[in-house]
C-alpha positions in Angstrom: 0.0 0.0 0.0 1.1 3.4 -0.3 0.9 6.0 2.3 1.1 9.6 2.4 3.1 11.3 6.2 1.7 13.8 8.1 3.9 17.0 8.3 4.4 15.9 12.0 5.2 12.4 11.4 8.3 13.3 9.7 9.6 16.4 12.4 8.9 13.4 14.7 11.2 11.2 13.1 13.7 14.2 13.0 13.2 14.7 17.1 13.4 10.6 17.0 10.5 11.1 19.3 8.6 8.0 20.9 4.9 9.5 20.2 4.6 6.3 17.5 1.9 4.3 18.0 2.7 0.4 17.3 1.2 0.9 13.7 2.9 4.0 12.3 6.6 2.1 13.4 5.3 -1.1 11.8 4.5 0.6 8.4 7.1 3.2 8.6 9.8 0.1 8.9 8.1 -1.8 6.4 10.5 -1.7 3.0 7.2 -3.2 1.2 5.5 0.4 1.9 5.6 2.9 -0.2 5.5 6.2 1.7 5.1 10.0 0.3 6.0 13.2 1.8 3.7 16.2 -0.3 5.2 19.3 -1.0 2.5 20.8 1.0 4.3 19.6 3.8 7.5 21.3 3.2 5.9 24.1 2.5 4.3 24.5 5.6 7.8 23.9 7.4 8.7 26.6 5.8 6.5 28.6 7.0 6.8 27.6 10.1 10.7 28.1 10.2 10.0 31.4 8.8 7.5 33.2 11.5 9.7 31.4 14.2 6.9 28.4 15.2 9.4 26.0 14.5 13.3 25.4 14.9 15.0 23.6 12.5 18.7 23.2 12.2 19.2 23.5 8.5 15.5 24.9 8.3 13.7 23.4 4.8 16.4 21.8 4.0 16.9 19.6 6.7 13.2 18.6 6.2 14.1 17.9 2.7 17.1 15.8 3.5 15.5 13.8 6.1 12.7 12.7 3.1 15.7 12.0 0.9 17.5 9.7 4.1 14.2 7.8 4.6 13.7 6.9 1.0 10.2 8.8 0.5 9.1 10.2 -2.5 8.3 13.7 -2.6 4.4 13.8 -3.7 3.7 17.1 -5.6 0.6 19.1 -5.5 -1.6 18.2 -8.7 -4.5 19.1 -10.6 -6.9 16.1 -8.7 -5.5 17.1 -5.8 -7.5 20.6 -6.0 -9.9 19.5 -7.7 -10.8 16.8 -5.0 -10.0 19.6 -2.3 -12.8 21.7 -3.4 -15.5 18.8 -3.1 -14.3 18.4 1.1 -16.7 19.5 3.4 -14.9 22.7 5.7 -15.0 20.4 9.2 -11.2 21.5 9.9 -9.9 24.8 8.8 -6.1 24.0 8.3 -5.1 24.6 4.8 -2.1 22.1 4.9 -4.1 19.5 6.8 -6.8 19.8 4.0 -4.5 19.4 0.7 -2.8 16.2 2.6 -6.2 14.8 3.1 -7.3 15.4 -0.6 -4.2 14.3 -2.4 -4.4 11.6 -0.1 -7.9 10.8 -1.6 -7.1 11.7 -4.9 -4.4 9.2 -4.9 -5.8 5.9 -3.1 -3.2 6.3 -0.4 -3.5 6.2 3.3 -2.5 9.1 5.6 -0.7 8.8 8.4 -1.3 11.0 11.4 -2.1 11.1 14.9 -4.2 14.4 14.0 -7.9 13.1 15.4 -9.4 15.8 13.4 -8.2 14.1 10.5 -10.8 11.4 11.3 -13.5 13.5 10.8 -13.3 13.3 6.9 -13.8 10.0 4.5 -10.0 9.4 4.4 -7.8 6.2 4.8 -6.8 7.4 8.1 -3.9 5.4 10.0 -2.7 5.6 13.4 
């Protein structure tokens, strides 16, 4: 199956924080996965790094090299992407949670988060 990260899930893995549950490690191990990081993601990092939310050492880029160290592909932003953002229903507000939750439609893939607002919406959710 093919997944699709949660901004956080890959800062976590920077932090090599413990906040895993037992399912995220078993498919974030598994070499038979294929997982996706969306520039969405990096974008809000950037962000983030920018207005001083977030610290990264090596800001963007470190979040970029840490998708290149754990084999992920980089999932852009595409046309079905919008086009299956626009048909959502506005239950959360967060612009970058929305476009991961529609690409992550779009594409057939499953999304990994421990966001529980996540759940509110007809996505694949894993946690």
């Amino acid at each position: 199956m093919q997944y699709l990260l949660d901004t956080h899930v890959v800062l976590w893995m920077l932090d090599e924080d413990n906040k895993f549950s037992e399912k995220a490690v078993r498919i974030l191990r598994d070499p038979a996965s294929k997982k996706y990081v969306s520039i969405a993601s990096a974008w809000e990092v950037a962000i983030k790094v920018g207005t001083g939310k977030l610290h990264l050492d090596g800001e963007v880029s470190e979040f970029f090299k840490a998708i290149h160290q754990s084999d992920f592909g980089l999932l852009p932003i595409k046309t079905k992407h919008v086009k299956q953002l626009a048909t959502l229903p506005l239950l959360h507000r967060d612009p970058f949670d929305r476009i991961l939750i529609a690409s992550a439609t779009a594409e057939g893939m499953g999304l990994i988060t421990a966001d529980t607002n996540i759940r509110l919406y007809d996505v694949h959710w894993l946690w």
